[in-house]
N, C-alpha and C positions, 0 to 999 in steps of 0.2 A: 780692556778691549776684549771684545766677546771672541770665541774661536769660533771659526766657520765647522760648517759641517760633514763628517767624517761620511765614507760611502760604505754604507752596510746591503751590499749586492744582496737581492732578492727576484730573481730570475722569473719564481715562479708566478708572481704576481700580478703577471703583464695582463696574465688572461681575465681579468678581474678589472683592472685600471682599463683594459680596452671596451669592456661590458659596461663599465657604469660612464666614464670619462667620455663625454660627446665632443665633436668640435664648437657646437656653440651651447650656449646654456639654455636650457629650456625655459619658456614664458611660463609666468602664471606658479601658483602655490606648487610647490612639489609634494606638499600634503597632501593636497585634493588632487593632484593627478595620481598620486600611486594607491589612492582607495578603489579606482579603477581598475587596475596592474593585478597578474596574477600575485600570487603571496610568496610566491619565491622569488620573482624576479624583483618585485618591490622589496622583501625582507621581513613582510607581516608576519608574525608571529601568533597573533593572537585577535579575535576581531570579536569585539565585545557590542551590545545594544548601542552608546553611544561613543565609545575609544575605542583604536585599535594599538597595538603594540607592533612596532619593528624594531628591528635593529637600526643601531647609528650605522651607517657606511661605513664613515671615518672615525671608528671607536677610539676613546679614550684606553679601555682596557676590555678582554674580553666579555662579553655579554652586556656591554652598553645599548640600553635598549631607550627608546621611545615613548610614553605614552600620549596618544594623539586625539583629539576629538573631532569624530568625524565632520562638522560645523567650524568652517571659517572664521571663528573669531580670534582676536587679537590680544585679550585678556583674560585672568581670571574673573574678574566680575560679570565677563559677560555672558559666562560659563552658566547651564541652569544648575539647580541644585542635582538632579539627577544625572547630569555631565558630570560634574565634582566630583560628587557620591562615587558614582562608578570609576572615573580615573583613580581614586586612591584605593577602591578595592582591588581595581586592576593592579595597581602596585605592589599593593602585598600579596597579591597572588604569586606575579613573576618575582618579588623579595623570594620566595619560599621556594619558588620553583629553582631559581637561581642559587640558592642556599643547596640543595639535593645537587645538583648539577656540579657545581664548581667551589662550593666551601668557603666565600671569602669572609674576610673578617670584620667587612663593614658595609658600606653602602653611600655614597654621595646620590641625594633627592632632591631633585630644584628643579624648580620654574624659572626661567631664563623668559621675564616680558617688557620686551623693547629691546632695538639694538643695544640703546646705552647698560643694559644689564647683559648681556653678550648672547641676544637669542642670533641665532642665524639665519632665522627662520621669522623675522618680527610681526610676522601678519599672520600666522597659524601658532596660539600657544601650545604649549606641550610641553611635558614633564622629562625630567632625562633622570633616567637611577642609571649608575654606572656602581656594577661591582668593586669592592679594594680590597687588595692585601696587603696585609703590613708588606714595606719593601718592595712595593710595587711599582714604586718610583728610581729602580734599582740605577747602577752606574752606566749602562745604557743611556737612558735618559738624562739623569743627570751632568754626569760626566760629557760622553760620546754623542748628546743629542742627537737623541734616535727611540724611538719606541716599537719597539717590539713586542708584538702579537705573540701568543704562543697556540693559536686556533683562527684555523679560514673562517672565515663568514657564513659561508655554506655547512660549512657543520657546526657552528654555533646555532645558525636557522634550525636545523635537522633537530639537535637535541633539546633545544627551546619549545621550536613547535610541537614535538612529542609530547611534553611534557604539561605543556596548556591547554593541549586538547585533547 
């Protein structure tokens, strides 16, 4: 029997869950509306000829970023070559920038294309690199089911975007 889960008060957070948290869900790609969006309030990071780079909202671990192509499509084949090309340079860009910044010891890189492979997002593809550290899956998580952040959003944007541009 699974244990339910423990409350780890985080007070401060409300101001951030009220910012991004709407009453209804917004229509339409959340991709293609936040290429519109200032860069901070969307979380772009980085906006390349054809990708842009943000932040995940709801990160896995600190510096779970994005890479996005600004073209609506739903796969990688439908990607051109120079779409491709550039998202994975994008990636080793922010790999390096993110290696300077935060030290982790590894890197989770996927394409998540189609619900059934768990994109969120199944009609805009896009790349997620999430940073790891050994133990990053500490007894928090494990244990206390709970994940904890050790950096707001807003100054992972700040030192990110420094850094890529």
């Amino acid at each position: 029997m699974e244990r339910p889960f423990d409350v780890l008060w985080t007070p401060w957070r409300m101001e951030y869950i009220k910012s991004v948290v709407k009453e209804e869900k917004p229509k339409g790609c959340l991709f293609c509306k936040v290429q519109e969006m200032d860069d901070e309030e969307a979380l772009i990071v980085y906006r390349g000829q054809y990708n842009f780079v943000m932040l995940n909202a709801f990160p896995y671990n600190t510096g779970h970023v994005m890479i996005v192509p600004y073209r609506h499509v739903s796969s990688l084949e439908e990607l051109s070559d120079n779409e491709l090309l550039e998202a994975m340079q994008v990636t080793k860009r922010v790999m390096r920038a993110l290696r300077e910044l935060y030290s982790p010891d590894g890197f989770n890189v996927g394409w998540n294309v189609g619900r059934a492979a768990g994109a969120g997002i199944p009609g805009h593809v896009h790349l997620h690199l999430v940073p790891r550290w050994v133990g990053d899956a500490n007894f928090m998580l494990t244990i206390g089911h709970t994940k904890v952040l050790p950096e707001a959003l807003n100054e992972t944007w700040r030192a990110l975007r420094e850094k890529l541009n």
